[in-house]
C-alpha positions as CSV (number, residue, x, y, z in Angstrom):
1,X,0.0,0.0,0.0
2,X,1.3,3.4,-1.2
3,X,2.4,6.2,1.4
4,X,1.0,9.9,0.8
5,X,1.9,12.6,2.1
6,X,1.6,16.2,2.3
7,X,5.0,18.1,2.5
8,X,4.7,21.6,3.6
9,X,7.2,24.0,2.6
10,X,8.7,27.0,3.6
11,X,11.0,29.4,1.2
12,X,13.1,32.0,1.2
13,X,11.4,35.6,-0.3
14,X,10.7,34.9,-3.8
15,X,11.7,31.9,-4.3
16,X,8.3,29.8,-4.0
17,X,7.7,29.4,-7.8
18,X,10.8,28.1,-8.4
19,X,11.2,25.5,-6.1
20,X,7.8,24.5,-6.9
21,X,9.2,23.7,-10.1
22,X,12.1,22.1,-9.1
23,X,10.1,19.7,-6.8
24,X,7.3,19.0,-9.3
25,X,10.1,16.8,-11.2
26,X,11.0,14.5,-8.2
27,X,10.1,11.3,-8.6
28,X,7.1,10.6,-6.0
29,X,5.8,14.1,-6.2
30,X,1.9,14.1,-8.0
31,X,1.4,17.9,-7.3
32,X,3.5,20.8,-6.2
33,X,1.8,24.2,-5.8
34,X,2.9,27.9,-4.5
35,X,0.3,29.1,-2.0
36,X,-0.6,31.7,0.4
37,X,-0.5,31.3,4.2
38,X,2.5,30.3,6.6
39,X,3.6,28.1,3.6
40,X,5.2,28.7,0.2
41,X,4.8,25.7,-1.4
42,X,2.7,22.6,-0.6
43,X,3.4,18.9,-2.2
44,X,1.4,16.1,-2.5
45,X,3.8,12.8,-2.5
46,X,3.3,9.2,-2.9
47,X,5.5,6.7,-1.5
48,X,5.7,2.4,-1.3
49,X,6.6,2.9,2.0
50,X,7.4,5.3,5.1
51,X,11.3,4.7,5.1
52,X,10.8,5.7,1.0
53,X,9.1,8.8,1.8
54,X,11.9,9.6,4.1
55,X,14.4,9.7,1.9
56,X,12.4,11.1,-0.8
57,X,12.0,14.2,1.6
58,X,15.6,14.1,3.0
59,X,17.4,12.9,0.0
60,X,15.4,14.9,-2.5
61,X,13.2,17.7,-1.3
62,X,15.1,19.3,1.3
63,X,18.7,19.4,-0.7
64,X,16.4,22.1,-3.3
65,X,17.7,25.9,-3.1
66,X,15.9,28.2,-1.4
67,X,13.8,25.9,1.1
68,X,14.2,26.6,4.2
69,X,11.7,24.4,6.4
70,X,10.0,21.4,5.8
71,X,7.0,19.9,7.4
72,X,5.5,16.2,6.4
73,X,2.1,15.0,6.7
74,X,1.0,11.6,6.0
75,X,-2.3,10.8,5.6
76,X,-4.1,8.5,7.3
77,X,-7.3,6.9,7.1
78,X,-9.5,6.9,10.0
């Protein structure tokens, strides 16, 4: 069963559209969009498992330019 996740994304001043773009073309990501609010960018990620998403987070996402925080939310079913 696939992981999703939300990733939540802060970014330096003016750099949200960008790394929106950058991010869109990681492997795992299915949406990446600039928004309004306490966060720049939000990501909507799938993943085969928890460990997976980890690295596709640490590995991947977090290693862009111009991030500068990073908050994950899986989803869960209840």
């Amino acid at each position: 069963m696939a992981v999703t996740a939300y990733v939540l994304i802060q970014t330096e001043v003016g750099k949200a559209a960008g790394v929106a773009r950058q991010v869109a073309d990681i492997d795992g990501v299915v949406t990446a969009e600039d928004v309004t609010g306490p966060y720049d960018v939000i990501v909507r990620t799938e993943a085969g498992s928890v460990d997976e998403l980890g690295r596709m987070v640490v590995s991947s996402i977090q290693l862009i330019e111009g991030i500068t925080r990073t908050v994950t939310c899986p989803v869960v079913n209840l």
